[in-house]
SEBA-660935 format. One record per atom (N, C-alpha, C): residue number from 1; residue in one letter; atom name; x, y, z. Coordinates in steps of 0.02 Angstrom, whole numbers. Example, Ala and Ser with C-alpha at 12.3 -4.5 7.8 and 13.67 -1.06 7.14 Angstrom:
<atoms>
   num   residu   atome        X        Y        Z
     1        A       N      660     -284      390
     1        A      CA      615     -225      390
     1        A       C      660     -165      390
     2        S       N      642     -112      354
     2        S      CA      684      -53      357
     2        S       C      645        2      394
</atoms>
This chain:
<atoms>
   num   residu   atome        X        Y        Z
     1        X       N     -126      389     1397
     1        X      CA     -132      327     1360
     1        X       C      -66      289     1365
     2        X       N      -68      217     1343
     2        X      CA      -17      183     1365
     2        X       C       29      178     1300
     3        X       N      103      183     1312
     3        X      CA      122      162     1238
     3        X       C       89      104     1195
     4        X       N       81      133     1120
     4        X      CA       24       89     1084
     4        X       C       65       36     1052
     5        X       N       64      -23     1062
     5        X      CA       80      -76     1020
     5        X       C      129      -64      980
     6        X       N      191      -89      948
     6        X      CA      243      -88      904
     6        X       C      235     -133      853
     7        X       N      171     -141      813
     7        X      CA      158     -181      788
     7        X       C      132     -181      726
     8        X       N      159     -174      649
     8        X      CA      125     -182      598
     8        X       C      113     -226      526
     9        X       N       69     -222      526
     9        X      CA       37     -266      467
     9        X       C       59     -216      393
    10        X       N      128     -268      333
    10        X      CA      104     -240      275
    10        X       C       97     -286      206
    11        X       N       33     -264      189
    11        X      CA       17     -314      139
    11        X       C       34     -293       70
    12        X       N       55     -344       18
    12        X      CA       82     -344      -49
    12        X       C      159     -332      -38
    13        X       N      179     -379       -3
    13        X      CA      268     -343       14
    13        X       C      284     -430      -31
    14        X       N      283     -458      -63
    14        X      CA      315     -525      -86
    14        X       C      381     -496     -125
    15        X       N      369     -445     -170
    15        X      CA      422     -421     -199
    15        X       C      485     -401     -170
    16        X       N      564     -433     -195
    16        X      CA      616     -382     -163
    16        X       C      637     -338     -190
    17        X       N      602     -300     -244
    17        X      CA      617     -245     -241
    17        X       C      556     -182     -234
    18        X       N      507     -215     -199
    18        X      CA      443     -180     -205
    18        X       C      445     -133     -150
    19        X       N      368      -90     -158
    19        X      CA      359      -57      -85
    19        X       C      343      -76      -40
    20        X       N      317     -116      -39
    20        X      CA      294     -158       22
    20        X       C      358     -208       73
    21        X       N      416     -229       23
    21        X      CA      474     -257       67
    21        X       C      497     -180       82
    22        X       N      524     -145       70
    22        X      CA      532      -63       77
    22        X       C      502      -57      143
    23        X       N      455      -47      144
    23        X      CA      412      -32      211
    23        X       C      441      -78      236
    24        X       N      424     -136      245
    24        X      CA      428     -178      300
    24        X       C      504     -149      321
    25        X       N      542     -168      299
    25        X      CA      629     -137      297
    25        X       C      641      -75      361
    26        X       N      600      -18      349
    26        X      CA      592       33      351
    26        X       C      574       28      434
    27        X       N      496        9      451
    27        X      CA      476       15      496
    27        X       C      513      -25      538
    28        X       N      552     -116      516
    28        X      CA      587     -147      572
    28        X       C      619      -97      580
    29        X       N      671      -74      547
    29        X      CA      723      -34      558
    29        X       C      712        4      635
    30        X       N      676       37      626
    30        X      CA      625       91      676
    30        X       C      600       59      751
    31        X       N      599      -10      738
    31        X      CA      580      -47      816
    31        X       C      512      -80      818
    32        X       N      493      -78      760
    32        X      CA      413     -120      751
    32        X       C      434     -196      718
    33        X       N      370     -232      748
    33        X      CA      377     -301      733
    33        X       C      316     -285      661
    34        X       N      348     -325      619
    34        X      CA      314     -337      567
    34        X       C      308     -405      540
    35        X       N      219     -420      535
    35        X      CA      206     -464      492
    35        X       C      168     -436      408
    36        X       N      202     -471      367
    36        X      CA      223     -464      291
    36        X       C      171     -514      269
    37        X       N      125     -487      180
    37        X      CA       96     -524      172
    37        X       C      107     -552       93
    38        X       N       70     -592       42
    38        X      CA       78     -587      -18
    38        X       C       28     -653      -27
    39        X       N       18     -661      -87
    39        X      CA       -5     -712     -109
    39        X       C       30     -768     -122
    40        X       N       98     -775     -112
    40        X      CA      134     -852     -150
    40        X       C      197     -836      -91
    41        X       N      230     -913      -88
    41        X      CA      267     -901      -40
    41        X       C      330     -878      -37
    42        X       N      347     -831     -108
    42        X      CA      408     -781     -102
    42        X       C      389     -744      -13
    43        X       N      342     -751       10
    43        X      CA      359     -693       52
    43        X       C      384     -733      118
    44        X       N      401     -784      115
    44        X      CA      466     -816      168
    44        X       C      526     -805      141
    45        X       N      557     -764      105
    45        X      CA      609     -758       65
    45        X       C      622     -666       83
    46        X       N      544     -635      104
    46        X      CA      574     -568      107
    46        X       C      585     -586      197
    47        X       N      517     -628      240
    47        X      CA      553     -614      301
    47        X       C      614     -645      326
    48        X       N      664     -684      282
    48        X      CA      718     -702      298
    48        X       C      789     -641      268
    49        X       N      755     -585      228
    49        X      CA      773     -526      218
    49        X       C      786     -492      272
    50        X       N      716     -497      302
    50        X      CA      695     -457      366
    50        X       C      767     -479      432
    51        X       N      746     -549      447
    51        X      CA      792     -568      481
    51        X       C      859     -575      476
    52        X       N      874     -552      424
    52        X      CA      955     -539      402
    52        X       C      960     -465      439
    53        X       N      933     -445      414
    53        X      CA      924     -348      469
    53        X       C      904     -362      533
    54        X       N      910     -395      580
    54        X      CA      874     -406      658
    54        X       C      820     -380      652
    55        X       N      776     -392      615
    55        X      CA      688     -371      623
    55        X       C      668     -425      638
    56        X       N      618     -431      696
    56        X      CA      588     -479      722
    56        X       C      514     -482      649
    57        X       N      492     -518      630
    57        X      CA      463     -517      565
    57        X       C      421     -598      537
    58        X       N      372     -599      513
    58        X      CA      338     -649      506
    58        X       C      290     -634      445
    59        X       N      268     -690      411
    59        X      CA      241     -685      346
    59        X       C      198     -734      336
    60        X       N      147     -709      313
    60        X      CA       89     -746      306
    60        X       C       49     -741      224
    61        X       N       33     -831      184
    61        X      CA       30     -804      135
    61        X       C      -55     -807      109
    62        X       N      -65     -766       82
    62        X      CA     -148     -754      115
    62        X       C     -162     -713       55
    63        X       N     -222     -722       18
    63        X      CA     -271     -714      -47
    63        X       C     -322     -644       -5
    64        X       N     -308     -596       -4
    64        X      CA     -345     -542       29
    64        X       C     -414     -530        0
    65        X       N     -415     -564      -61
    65        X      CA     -480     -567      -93
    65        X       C     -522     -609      -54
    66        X       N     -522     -639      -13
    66        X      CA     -552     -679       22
    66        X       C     -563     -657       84
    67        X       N     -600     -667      140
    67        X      CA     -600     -665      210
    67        X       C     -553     -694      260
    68        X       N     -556     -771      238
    68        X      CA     -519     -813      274
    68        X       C     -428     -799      241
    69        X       N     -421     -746      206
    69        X      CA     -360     -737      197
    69        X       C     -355     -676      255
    70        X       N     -374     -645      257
    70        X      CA     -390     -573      286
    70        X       C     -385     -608      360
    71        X       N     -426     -661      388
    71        X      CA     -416     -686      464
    71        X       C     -370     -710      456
    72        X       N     -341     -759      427
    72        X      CA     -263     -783      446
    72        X       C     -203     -721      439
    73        X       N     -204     -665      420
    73        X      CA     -159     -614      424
    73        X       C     -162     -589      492
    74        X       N     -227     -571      532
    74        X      CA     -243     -542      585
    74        X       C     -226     -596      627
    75        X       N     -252     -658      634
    75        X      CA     -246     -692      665
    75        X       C     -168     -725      681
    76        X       N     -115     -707      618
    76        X      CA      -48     -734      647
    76        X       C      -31     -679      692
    77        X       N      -46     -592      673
    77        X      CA      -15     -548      690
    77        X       C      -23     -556      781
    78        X       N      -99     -578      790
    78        X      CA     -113     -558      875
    78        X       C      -81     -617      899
    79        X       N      -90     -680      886
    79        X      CA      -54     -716      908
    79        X       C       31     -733      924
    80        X       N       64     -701      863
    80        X      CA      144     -682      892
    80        X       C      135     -627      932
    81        X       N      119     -569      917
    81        X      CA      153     -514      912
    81        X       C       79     -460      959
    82        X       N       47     -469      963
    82        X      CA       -6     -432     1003
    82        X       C      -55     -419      939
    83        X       N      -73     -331      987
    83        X      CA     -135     -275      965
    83        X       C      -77     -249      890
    84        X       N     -106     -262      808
    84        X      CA      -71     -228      765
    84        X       C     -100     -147      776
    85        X       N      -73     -103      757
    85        X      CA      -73      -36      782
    85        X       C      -60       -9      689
    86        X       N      -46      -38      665
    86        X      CA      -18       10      592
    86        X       C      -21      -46      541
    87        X       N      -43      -28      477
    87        X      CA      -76      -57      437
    87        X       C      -51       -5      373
    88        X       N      -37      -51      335
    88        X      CA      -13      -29      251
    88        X       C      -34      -85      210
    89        X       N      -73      -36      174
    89        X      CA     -131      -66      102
    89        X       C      -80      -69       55
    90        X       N      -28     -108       26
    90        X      CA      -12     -103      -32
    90        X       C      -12     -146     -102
    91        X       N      -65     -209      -39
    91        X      CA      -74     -268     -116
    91        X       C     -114     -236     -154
    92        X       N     -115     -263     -206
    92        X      CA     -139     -256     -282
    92        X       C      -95     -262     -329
    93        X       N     -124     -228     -377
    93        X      CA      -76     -217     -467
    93        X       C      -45     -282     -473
    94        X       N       21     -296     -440
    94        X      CA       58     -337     -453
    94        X       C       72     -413     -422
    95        X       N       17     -410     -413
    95        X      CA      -17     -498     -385
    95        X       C       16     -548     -446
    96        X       N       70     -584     -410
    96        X      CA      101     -635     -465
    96        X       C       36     -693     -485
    97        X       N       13     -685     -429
    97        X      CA      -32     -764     -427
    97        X       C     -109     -745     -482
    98        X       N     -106     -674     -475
    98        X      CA     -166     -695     -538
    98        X       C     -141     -619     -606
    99        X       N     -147     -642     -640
    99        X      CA     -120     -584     -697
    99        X       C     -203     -567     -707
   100        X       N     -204     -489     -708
   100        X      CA     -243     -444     -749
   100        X       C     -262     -406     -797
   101        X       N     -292     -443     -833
   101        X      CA     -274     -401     -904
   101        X       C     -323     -342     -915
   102        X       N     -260     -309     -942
   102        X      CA     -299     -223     -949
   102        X       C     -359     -207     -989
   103        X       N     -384     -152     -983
   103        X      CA     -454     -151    -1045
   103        X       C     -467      -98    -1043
   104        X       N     -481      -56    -1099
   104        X      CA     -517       20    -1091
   104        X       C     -589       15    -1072
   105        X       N     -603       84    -1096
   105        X      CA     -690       73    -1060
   105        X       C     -727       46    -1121
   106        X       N     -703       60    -1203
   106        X      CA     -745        8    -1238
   106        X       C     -742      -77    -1233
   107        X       N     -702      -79    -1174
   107        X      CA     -674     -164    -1211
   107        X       C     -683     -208    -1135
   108        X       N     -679     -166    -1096
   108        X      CA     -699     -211    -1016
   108        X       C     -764     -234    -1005
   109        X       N     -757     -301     -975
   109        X      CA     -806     -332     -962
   109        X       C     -828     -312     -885
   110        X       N     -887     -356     -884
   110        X      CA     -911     -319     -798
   110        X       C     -873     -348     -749
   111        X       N     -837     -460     -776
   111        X      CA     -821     -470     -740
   111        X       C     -717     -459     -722
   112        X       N     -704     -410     -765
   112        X      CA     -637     -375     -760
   112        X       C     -652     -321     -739
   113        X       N     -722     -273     -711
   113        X      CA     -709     -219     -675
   113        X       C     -704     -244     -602
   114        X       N     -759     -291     -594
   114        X      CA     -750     -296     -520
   114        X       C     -705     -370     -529
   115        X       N     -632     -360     -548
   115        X      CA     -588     -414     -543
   115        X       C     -534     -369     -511
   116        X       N     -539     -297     -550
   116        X      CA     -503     -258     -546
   116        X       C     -527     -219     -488
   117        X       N     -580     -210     -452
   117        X      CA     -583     -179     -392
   117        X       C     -589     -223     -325
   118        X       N     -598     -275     -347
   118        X      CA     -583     -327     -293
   118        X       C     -505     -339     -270
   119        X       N     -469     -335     -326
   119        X      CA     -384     -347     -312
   119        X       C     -371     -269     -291
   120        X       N     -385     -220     -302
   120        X      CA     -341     -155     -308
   120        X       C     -383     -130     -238
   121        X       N     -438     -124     -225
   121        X      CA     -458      -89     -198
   121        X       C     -510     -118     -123
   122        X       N     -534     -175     -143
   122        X      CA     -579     -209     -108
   122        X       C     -537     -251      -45
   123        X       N     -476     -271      -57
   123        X      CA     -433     -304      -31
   123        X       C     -405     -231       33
   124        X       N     -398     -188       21
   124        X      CA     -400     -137       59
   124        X       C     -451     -134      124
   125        X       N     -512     -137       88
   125        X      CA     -583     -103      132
   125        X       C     -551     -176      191
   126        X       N     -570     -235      168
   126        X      CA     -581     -274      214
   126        X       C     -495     -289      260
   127        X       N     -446     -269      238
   127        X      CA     -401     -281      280
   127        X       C     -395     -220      353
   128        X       N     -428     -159      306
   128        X      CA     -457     -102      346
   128        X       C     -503     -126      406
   129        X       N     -571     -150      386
   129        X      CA     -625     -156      437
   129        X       C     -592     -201      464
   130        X       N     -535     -273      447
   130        X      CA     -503     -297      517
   130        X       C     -479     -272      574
   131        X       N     -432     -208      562
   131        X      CA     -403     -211      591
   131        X       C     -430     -126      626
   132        X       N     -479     -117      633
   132        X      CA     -505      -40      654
   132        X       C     -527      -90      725
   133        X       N     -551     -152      727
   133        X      CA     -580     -142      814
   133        X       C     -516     -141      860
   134        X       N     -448     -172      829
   134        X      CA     -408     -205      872
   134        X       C     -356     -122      866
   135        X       N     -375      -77      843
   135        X      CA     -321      -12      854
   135        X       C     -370       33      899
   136        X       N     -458       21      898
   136        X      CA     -481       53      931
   136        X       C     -470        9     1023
   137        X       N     -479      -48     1020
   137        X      CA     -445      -63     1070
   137        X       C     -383      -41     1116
   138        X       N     -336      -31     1045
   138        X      CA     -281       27     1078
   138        X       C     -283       76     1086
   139        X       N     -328      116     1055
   139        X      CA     -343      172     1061
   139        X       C     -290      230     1035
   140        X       N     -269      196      984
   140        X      CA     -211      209      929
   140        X       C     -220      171      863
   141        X       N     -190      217      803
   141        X      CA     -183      171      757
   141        X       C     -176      217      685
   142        X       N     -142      203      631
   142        X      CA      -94      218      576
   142        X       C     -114      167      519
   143        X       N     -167      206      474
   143        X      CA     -174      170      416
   143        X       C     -148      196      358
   144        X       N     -117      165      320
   144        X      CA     -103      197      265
   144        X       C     -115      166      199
   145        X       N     -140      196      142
   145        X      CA     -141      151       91
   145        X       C     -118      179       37
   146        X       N      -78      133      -19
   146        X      CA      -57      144      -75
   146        X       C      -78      143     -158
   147        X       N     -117      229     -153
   147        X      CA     -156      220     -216
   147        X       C     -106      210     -277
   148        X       N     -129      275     -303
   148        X      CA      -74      280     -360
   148        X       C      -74      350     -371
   149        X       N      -47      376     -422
   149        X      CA      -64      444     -462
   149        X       C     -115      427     -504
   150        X       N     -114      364     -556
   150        X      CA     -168      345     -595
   150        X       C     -233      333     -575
   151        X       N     -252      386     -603
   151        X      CA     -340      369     -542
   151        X       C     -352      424     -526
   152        X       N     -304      425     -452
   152        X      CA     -333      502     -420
   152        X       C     -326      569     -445
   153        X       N     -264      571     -484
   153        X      CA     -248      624     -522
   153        X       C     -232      627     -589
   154        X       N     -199      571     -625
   154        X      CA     -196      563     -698
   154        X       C     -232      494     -725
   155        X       N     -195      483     -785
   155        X      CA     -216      431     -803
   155        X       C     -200      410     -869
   156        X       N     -170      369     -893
   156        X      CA     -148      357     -960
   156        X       C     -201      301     -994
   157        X       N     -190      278    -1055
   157        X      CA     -239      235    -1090
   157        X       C     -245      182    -1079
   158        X       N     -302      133    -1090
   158        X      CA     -324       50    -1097
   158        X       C     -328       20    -1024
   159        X       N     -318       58     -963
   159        X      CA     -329       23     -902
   159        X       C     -385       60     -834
   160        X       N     -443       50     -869
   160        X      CA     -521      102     -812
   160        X       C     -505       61     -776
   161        X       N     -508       -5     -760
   161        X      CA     -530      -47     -691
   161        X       C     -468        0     -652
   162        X       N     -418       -5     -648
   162        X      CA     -361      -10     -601
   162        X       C     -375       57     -592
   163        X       N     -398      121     -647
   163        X      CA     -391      177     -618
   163        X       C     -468      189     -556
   164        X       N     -522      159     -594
   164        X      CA     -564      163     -536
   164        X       C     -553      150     -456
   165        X       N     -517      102     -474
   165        X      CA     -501       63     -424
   165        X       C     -449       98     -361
   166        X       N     -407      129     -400
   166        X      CA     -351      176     -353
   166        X       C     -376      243     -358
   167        X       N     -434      257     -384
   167        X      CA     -462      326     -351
   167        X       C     -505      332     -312
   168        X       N     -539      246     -302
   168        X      CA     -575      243     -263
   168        X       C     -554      235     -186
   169        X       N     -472      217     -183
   169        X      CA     -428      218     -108
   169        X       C     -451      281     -100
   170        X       N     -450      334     -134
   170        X      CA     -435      394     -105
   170        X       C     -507      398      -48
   171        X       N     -571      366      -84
   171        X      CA     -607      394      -58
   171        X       C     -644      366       19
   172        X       N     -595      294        0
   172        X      CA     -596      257       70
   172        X       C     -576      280       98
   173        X       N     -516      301      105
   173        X      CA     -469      341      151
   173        X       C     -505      382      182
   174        X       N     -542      447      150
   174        X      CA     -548      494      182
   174        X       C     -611      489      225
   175        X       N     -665      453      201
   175        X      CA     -719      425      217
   175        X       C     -708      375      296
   176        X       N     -662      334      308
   176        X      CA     -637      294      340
   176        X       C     -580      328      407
   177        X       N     -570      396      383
   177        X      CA     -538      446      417
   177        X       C     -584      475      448
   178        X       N     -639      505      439
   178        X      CA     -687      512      492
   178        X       C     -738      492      525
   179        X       N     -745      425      496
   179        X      CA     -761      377      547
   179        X       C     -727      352      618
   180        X       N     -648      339      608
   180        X      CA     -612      334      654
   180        X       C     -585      383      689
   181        X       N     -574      437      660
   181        X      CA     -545      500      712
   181        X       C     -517      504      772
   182        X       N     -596      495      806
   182        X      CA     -621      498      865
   182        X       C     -572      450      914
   183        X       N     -579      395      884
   183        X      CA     -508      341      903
   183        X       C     -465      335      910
   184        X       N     -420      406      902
   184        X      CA     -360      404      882
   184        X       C     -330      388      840
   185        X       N     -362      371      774
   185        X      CA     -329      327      730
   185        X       C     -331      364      658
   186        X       N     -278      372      638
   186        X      CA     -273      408      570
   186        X       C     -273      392      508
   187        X       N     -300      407      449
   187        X      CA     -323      355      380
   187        X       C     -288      407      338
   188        X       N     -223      384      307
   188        X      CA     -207      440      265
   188        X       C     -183      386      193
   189        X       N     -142      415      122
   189        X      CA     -154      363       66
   189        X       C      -82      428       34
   190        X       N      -37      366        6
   190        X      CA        4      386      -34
   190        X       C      -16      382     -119
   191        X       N       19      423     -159
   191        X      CA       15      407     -231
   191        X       C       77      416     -249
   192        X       N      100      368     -298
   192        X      CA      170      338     -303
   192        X       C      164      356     -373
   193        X       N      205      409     -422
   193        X      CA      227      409     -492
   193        X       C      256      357     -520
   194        X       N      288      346     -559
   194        X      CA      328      317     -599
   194        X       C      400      307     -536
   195        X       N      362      203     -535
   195        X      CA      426      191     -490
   195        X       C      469      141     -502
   196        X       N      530      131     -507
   196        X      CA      562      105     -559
   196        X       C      573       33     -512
   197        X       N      551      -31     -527
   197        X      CA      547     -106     -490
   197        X       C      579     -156     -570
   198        X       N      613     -202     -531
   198        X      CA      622     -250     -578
   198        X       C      576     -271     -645
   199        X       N      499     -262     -627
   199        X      CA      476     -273     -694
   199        X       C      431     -226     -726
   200        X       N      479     -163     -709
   200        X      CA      464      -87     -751
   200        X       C      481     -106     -809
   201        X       N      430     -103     -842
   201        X      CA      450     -103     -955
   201        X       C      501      -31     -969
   202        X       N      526      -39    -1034
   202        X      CA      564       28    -1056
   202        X       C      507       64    -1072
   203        X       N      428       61    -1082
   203        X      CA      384      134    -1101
   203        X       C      396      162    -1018
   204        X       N      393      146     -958
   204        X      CA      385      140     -895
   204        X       C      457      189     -861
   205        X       N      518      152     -894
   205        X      CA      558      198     -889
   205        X       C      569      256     -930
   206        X       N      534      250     -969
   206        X      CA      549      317    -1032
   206        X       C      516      382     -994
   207        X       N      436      349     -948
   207        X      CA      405      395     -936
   207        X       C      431      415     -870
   208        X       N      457      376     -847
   208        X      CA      515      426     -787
   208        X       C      557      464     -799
   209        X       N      588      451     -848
   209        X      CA      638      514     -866
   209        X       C      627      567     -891
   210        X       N      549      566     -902
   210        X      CA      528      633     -920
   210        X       C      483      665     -886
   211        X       N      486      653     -818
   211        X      CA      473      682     -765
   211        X       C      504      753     -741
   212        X       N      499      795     -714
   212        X      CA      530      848     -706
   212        X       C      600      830     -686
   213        X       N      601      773     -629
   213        X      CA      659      763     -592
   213        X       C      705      717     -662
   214        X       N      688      707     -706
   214        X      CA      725      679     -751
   214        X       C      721      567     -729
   215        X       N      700      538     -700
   215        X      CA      717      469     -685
   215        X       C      657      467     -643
   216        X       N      654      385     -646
   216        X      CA      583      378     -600
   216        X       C      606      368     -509
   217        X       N      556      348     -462
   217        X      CA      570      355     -412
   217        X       C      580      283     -375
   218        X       N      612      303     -321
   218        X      CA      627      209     -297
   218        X       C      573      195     -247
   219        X       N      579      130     -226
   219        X      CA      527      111     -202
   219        X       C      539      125     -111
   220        X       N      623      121     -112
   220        X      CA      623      196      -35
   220        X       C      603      249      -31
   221        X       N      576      276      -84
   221        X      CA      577      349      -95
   221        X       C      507      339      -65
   222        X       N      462      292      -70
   222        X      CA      404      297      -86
   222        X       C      376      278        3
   223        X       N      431      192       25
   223        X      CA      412      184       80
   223        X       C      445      257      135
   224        X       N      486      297      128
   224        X      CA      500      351      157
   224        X       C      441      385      193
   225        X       N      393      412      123
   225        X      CA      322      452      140
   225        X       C      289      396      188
   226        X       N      269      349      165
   226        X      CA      245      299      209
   226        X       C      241      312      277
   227        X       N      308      265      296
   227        X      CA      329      282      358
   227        X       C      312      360      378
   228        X       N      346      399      362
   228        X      CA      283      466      378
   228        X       C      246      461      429
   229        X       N      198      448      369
   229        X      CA      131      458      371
   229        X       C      116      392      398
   230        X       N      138      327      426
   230        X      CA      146      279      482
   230        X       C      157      296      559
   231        X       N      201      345      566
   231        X      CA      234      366      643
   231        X       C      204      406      684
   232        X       N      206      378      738
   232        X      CA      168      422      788
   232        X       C      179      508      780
   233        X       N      237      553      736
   233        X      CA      220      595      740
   233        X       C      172      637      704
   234        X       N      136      584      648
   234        X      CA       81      614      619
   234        X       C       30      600      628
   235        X       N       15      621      702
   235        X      CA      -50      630      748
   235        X       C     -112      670      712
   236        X       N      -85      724      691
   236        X      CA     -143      759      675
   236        X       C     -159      768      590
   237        X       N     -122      730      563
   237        X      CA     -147      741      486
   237        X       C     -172      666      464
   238        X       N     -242      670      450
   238        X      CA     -290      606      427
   238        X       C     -328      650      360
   239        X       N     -335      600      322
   239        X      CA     -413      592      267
   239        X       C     -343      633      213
   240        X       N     -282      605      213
   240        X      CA     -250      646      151
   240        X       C     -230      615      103
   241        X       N     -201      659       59
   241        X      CA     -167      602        5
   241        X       C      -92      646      -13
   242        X       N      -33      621      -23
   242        X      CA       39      626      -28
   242        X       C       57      610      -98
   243        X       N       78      644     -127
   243        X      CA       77      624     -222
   243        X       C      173      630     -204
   244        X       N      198      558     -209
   244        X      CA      258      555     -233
   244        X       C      289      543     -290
   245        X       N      288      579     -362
   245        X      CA      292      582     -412
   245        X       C      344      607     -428
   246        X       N      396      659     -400
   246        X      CA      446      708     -437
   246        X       C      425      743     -472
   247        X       N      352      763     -452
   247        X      CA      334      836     -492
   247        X       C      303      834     -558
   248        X       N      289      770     -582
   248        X      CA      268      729     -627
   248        X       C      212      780     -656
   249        X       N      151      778     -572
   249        X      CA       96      797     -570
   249        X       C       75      870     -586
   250        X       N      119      908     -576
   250        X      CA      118      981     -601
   250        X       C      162     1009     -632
   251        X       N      187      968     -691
   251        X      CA      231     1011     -751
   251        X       C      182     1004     -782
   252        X       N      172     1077     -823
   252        X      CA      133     1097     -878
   252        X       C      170     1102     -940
   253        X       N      227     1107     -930
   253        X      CA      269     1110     -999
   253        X       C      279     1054    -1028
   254        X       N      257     1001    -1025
   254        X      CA      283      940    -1028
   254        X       C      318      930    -1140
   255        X       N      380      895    -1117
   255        X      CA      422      899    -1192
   255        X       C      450      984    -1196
   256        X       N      461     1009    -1151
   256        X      CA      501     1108    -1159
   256        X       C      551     1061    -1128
   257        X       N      571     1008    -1107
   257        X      CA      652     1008    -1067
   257        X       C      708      971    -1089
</atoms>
């Protein structure tokens, strides 16, 4: 096979201190062209980030809830930059452009569940089914998406949509992992603990520090696994999930420290 494309797509990067500028960061670093996505046009502000680091880099600002947001992402990527080959799911949660308000399961409406799986989770599927013909074309390809811990494995109070929603990555992932296989193309999904970003609240940091590792985790820590689980050397591990928490997830003693 021919070397595959140097080329990836990551969406929800508007933030500079998020995971998604992280990644992008990460992979230019590495020799990939990246186009960056977000809803508002902070994200000409991260690829002039980008281009402060010699990353060749481009940004497109695009409502993933939509289709025609989803084609203008694909559509800038092939037109600069070729066949995208690698793909990171990380819009949601923190969409400046529309606030979501939380709800338990007595208090959510129908049209805040699927508000909440359309932003968190739905925005995934379809940036996914874009971009599966143009990696099977390459006959390569690196998906990754960014659930959470909330959802797939824990879960704290007043927010079902978002947890449905990020446990339901998991099940795209793995589902979407053996569909593609065969293609060469690998579907794997991070879960990110308590990660400490500019508009972490003090309950947010409290609950990092009482993590095993004592503090919450950065948002390199997080694009680190990523990349990973992005690079051609993780050929053979698909349909998984990576809990980057600091151990969050399996202290049983929790308040003994």
């Amino acid at each position: 096979m021919d070397t595959p494309s140097r080329v990836a797509i990551i969406t929800g990067a508007g933030s500079a201190e998020g995971i998604g500028a992280a990644v992008a960061m990460m992979l230019g670093r590495a020799g990939m062209k990246v186009v960056v996505t977000s809803t508002t046009d902070r994200i000409h502000e991260r690829v002039s980030d980008l281009h402060r680091a010699d990353i060749d880099a481009s940004g497109v600002v695009a409502d993933l809830t939509e289709q025609r947001g989803v084609d203008a992402v694909l559509t800038a990527a092939r037109e600069r930059y070729g066949v995208p080959t690698v793909l990171i799911n990380n819009a949601g949660l923190t969409s400046v452009s529309r606030a979501e308000p939380t709800a338990a399961i007595d208090d959510i409406s129908i049209e805040q569940w699927r508000s909440a799986l359309d932003l968190n989770l739905t925005t995934a599927l379809r940036m996914t089914r874009a971009v599966i013909p143009h990696m099977r074309e390459a006959g390569y390809g690196r998906i990754v998406n960014v659930a959470s811990l909330s959802g797939p494995v824990m879960a704290y109070r007043g927010d079902i949509g978002y947890h449905a929603a990020k446990a339901g990555m998991i099940g795209l992932t793995r589902g979407t992992a053996i569909d593609v296989a065969a293609s060469g193309i690998t579907v794997n999904a991070v879960a990110p603990g308590w990660i400490s970003t500019s508009s972490s609240s003090d309950h947010e940091r409290s609950m990092g520090r009482a993590t095993p590792m004592g503090r919450s985790g950065s948002a390199e820590e997080v694009a680190s696994a990523i990349c990973s689980l992005a690079g051609a050397g993780a050929s053979y591990i698909t349909g998984q999930l990576l809990l980057v928490d600091g151990g969050n997830s399996i202290d049983e003693e929790r308040g003994m420290g």
